[in-house]
DRENFI-831707 format. One line per 8 residues: number of its first residue (from 1); for each residue x, y negated, z of C-alpha. Coordinates in nm, 4 decimals. Example, Ala and Ser with C-alpha at 12.3 -4.5 7.8 and 13.67 -1.06 7.14 Angstrom:
<pts>
1) 1.2300,0.4500,0.7800 ~ 1.3670,0.1060,0.7140
</pts>
This chain:
<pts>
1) 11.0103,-10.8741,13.4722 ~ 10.7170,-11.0893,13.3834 ~ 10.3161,-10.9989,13.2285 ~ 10.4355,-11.1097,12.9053 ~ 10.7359,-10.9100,12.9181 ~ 10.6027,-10.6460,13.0537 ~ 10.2951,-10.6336,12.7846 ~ 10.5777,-10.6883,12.4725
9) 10.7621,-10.3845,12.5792 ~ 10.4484,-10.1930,12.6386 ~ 10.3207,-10.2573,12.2569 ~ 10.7494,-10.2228,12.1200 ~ 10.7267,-9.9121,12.2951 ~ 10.3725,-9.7821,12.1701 ~ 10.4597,-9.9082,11.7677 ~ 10.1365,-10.0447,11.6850
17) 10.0994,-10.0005,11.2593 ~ 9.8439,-10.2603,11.2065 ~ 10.0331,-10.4973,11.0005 ~ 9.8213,-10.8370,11.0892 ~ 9.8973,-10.7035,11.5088 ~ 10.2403,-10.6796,11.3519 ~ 10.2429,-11.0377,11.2178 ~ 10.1056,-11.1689,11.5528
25) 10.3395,-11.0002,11.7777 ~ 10.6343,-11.0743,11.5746 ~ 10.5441,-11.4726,11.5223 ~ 10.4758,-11.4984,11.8876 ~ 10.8209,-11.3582,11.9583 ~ 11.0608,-11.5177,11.6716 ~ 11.1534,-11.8278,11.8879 ~ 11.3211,-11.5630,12.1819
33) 11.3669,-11.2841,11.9575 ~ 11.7881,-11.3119,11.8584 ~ 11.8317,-11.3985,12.2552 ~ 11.6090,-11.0741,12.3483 ~ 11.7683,-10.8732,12.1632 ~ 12.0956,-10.9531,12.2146 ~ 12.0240,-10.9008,12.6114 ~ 11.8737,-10.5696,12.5227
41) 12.2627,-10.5152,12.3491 ~ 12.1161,-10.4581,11.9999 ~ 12.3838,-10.3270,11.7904 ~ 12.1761,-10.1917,11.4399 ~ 12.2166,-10.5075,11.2655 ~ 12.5851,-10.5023,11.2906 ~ 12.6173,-10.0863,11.2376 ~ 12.3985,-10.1235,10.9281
49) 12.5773,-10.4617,10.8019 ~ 12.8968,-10.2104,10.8161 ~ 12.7625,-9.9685,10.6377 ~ 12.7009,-10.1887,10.3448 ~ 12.9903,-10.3918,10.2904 ~ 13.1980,-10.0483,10.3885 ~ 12.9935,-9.8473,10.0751 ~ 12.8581,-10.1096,9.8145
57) 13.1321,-10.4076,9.8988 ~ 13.0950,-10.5071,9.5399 ~ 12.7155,-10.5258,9.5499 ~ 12.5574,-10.8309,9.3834 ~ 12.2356,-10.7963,9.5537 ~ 12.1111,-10.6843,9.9036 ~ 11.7697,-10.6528,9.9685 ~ 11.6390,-10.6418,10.3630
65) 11.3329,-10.5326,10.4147 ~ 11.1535,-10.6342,10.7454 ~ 11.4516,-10.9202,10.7617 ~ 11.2735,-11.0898,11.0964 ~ 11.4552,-11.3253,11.2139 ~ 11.7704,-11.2649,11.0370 ~ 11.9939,-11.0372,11.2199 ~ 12.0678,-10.8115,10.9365
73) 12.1666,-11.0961,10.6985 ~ 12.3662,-11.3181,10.9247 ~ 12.5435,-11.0089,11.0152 ~ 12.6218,-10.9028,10.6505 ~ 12.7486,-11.3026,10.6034 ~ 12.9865,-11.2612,10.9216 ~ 13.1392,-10.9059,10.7035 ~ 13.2193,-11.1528,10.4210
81) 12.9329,-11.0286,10.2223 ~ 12.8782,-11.2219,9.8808 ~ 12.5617,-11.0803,9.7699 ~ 12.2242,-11.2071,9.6981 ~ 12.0521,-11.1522,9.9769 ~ 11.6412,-11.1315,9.9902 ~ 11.4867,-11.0952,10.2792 ~ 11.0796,-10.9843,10.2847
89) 10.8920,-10.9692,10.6151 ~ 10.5304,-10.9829,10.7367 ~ 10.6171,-11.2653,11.0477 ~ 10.5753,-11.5858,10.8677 ~ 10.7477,-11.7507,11.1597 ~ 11.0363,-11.5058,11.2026 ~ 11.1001,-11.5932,10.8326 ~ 11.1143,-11.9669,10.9310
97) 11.4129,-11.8777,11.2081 ~ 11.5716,-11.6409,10.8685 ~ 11.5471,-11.9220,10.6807 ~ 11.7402,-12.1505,10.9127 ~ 12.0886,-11.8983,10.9345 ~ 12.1399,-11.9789,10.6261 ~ 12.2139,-11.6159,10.4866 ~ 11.9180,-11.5919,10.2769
105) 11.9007,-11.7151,9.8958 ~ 11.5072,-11.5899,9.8893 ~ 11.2933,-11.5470,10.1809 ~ 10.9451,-11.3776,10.0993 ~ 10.6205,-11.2854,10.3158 ~ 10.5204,-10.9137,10.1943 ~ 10.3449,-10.6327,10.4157 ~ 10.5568,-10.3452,10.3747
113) 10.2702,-10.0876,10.3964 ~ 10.2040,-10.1786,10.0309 ~ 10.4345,-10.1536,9.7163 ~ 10.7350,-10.4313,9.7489 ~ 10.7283,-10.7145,9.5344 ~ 11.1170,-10.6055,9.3161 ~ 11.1582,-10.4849,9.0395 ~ 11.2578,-10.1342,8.9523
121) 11.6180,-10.1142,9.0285 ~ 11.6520,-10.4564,9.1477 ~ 11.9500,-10.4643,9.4082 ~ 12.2632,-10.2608,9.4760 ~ 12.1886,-10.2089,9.8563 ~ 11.8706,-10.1902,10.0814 ~ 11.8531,-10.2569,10.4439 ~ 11.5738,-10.1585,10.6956
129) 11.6629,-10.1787,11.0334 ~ 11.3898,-10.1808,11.3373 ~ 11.1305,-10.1558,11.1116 ~ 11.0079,-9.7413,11.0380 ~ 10.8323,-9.8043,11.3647 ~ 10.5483,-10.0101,11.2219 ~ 10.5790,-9.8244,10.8400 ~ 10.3948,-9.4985,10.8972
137) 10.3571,-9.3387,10.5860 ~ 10.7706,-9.2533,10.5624 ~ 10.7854,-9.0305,10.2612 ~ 10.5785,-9.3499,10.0267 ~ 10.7996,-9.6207,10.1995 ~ 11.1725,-9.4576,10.1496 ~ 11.0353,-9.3401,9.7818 ~ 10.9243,-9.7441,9.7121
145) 11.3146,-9.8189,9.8450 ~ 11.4534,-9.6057,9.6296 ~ 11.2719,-9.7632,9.3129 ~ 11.3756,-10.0809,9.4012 ~ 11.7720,-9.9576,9.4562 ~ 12.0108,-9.9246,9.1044 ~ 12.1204,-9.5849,9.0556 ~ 12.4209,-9.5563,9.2495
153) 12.2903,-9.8187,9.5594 ~ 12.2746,-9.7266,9.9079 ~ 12.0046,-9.7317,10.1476 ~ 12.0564,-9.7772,10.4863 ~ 11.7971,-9.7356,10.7630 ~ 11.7277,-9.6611,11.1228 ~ 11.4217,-9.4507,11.2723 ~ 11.3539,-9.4363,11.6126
161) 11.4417,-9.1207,11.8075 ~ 11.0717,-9.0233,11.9143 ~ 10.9525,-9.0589,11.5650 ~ 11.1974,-8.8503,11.3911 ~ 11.0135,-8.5388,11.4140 ~ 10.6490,-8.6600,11.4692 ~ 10.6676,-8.8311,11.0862 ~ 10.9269,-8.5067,10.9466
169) 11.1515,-8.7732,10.8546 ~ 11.4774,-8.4705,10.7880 ~ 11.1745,-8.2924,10.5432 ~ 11.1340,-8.6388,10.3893 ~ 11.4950,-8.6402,10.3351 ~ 11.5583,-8.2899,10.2421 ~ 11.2415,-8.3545,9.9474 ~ 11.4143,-8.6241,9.8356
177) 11.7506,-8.4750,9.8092 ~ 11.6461,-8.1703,9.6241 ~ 11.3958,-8.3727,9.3956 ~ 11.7140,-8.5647,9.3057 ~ 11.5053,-8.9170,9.4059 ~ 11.8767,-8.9360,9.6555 ~ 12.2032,-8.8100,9.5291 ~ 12.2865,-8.7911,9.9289
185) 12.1971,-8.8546,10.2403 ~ 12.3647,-8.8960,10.5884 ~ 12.1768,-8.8872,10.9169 ~ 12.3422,-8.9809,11.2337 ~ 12.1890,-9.0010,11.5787 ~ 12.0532,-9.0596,11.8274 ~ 12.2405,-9.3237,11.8995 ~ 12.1775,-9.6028,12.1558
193) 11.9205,-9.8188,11.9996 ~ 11.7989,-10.0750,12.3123 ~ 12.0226,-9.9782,12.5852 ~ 11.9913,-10.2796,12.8093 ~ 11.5989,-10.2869,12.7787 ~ 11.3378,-10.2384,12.9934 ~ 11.1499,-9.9279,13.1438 ~ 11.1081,-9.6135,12.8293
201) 11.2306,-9.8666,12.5650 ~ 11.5755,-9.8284,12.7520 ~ 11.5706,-9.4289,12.7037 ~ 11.4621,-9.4580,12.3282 ~ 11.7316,-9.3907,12.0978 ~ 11.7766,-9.4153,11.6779 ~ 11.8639,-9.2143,11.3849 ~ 12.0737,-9.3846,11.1279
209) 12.0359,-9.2568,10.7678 ~ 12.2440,-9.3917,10.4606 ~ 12.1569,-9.2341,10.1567 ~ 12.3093,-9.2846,9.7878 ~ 12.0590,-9.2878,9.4762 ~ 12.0411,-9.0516,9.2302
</pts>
């Protein structure tokens, strides 16, 4: 393994949540990034793709947030997914490899720290997948996806395994539940998240939560 490989999964492992670092990193990476990951046996995109055309198959619009290169939506297009499909991210040039999958019908740049630019119950689905890492503040991000979702809609996201606990992600969930903000909520993990990565990325696994909107 090379310096530059060596240095990516040091700063992947480490979850920098400076969103301008993120923007670097990411447009740095977008021309390798689909091979990478697919060495590393990446398998949220296509578990989370599932999950959507498996709960909201009639859904007219899908919104991915942190869409990168396009993973998420190509994968949804592969299940026969029919949506609208809008795809925000802060890597202007992993939204320039999005673009060119086709999947997308709107591709914006947004920085996900800060309020997202839908509408109040905009979309029937919402998809964030790889992304928590670099989103600190959980409890204000997975409230802004839930005022973006109809009534009814699913979320579906993943959380890393080793930030479950240090950002109370299951008291998150449990305050939402009982506030009524989610009608339900599923959590499953840890599940293999980058199995055939390098050094502590390797040993890193990921919660999967799908929850339903009150």
């Amino acid at each position: 393994m090379g310096a530059e490989e060596t240095s990516r999964d040091d700063w992947l492992y480490a979850g920098t949540t400076d969103p301008d670092e993120v923007a670097g990193r990411y447009d740095a990476w977008a021309g390798s990034y689909d091979d990478d990951l697919a060495a590393w046996s990446y398998r949220a995109p296509a578990v989370v793709a599932d999950v959507v055309v498996t709960r909201v198959p009639s859904a007219e619009a899908v919104l991915d947030v942190g869409c990168g290169t396009g993973l998420v939506g190509t994968a949804l297009r592969e299940r026969g997914c029919a949506a609208r499909i809008i795809g925000l991210d802060i890597s202007p040039a992993s939204l320039e490899v999005a673009g060119r999958t086709g999947a997308y019908d709107r591709l914006d740049r947004a920085d996900l720290q800060q309020p997202l630019p839908v509408e109040d119950d905009g979309v029937d689905a919402l998809v964030c997948v790889g992304v928590m890492t670099y989103l600190p503040d959980v409890e204000a991000v997975w409230r802004e996806f839930a005022r973006v979702v109809r009534r009814g809609g699913v979320v579906a996201v993943t959380q890393r395994e080793d930030l479950w606990e240090p950002r109370g992600c299951q008291a998150v969930v449990d305050r939402l539940v009982a506030e009524g903000v989610l009608a339900q909520a599923e959590v499953d993990g840890p599940a293999p998240y980058l199995p055939q990565a390098e050094g502590e990325l390797a040993g890193v696994g990921c919660y999967y939560l799908v929850a339903r909107i009150g």
